[in-house]
C-alpha positions as CSV (number, residue, x, y, z in Angstrom):
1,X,58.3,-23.8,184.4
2,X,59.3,-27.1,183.3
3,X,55.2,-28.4,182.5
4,X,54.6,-25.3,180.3
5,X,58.2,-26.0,178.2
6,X,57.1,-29.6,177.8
7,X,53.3,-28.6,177.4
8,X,54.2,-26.3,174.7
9,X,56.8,-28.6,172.9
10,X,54.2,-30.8,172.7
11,X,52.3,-28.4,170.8
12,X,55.1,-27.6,168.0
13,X,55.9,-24.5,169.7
14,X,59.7,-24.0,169.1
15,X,61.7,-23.5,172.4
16,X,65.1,-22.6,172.3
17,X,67.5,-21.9,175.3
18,X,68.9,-18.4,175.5
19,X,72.2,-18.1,178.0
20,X,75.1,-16.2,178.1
21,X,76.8,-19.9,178.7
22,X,75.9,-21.0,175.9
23,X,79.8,-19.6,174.4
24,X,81.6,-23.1,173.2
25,X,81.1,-26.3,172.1
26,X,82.3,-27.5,176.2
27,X,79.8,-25.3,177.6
28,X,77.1,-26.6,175.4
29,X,77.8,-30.3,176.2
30,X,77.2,-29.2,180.2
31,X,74.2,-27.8,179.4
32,X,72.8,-31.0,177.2
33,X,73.8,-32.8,180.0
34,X,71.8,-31.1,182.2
35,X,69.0,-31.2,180.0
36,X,68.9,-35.2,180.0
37,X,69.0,-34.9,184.1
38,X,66.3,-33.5,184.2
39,X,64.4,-34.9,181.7
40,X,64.0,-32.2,178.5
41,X,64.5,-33.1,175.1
42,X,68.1,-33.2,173.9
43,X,67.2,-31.5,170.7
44,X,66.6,-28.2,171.8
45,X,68.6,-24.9,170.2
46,X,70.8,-24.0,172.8
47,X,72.2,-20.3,172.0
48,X,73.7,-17.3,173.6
49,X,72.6,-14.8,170.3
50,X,68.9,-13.3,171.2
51,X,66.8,-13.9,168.0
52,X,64.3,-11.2,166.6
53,X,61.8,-14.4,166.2
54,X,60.9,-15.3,169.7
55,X,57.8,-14.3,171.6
56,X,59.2,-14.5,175.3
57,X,62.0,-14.6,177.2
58,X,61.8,-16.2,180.6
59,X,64.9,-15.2,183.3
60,X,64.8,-15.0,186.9
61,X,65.9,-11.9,186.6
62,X,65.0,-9.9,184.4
63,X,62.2,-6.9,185.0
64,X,59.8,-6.4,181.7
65,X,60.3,-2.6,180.5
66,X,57.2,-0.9,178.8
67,X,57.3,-1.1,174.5
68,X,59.9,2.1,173.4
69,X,59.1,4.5,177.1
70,X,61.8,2.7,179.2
71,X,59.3,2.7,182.0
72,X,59.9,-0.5,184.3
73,X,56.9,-2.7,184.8
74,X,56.0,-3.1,188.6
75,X,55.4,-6.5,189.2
76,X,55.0,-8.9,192.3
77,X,57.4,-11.5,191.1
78,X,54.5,-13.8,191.0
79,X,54.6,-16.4,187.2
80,X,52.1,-15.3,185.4
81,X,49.9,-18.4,184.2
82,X,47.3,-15.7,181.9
83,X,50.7,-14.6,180.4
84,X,51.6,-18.6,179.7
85,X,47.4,-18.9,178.7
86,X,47.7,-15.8,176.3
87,X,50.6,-16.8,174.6
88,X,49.3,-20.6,174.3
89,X,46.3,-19.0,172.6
90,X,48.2,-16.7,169.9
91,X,50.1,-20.0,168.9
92,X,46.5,-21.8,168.8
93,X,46.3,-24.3,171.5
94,X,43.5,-23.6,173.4
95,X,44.1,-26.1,176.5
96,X,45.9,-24.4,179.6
97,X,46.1,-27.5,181.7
């Protein structure tokens, strides 16, 4: 996970990160500190308030639920690199590597 969020920042596509943590000030400085251990920009948005302008969410937990039928998607669990290639596409970068 961490090659496509620092393969897509480096193609200008905004990344922010979405937690529930994410509730005060003191719970944001753990999570920039985390951040620099592990080597991701500082600079990111950190929020816990789910935007209308993002197009995916990534969670270890959640299950993706078919567009307005509530039907749960079956899925292996497996990380979908065409998902990561489609969406690299609609933002116009062209490389998967």
């Amino acid at each position: 996970m961490k090659k496509w969020v620092l393969h897509w920042l480096e193609g200008s596509i905004k990344i922010k990160i979405f937690t529930a943590r994410a509730h005060s000030s003191e719970a944001i400085s753990y999570i920039k500190k985390w951040l620099l251990l592990n080597d991701f920009p500082l600079d990111l948005e950190i929020t816990n308030i789910k935007g209308t302008d993002c197009d995916m969410i990534f969670d270890n937990n959640c299950r993706e639920v078919m567009g307005n039928q509530g039907v749960i998607v079956d899925r292996t669990g497996e990380f979908s690199t065409a998902l990561i290639r489609n969406s690299l596409i609609k933002n116009g970068d062209k490389n998967d590597n």
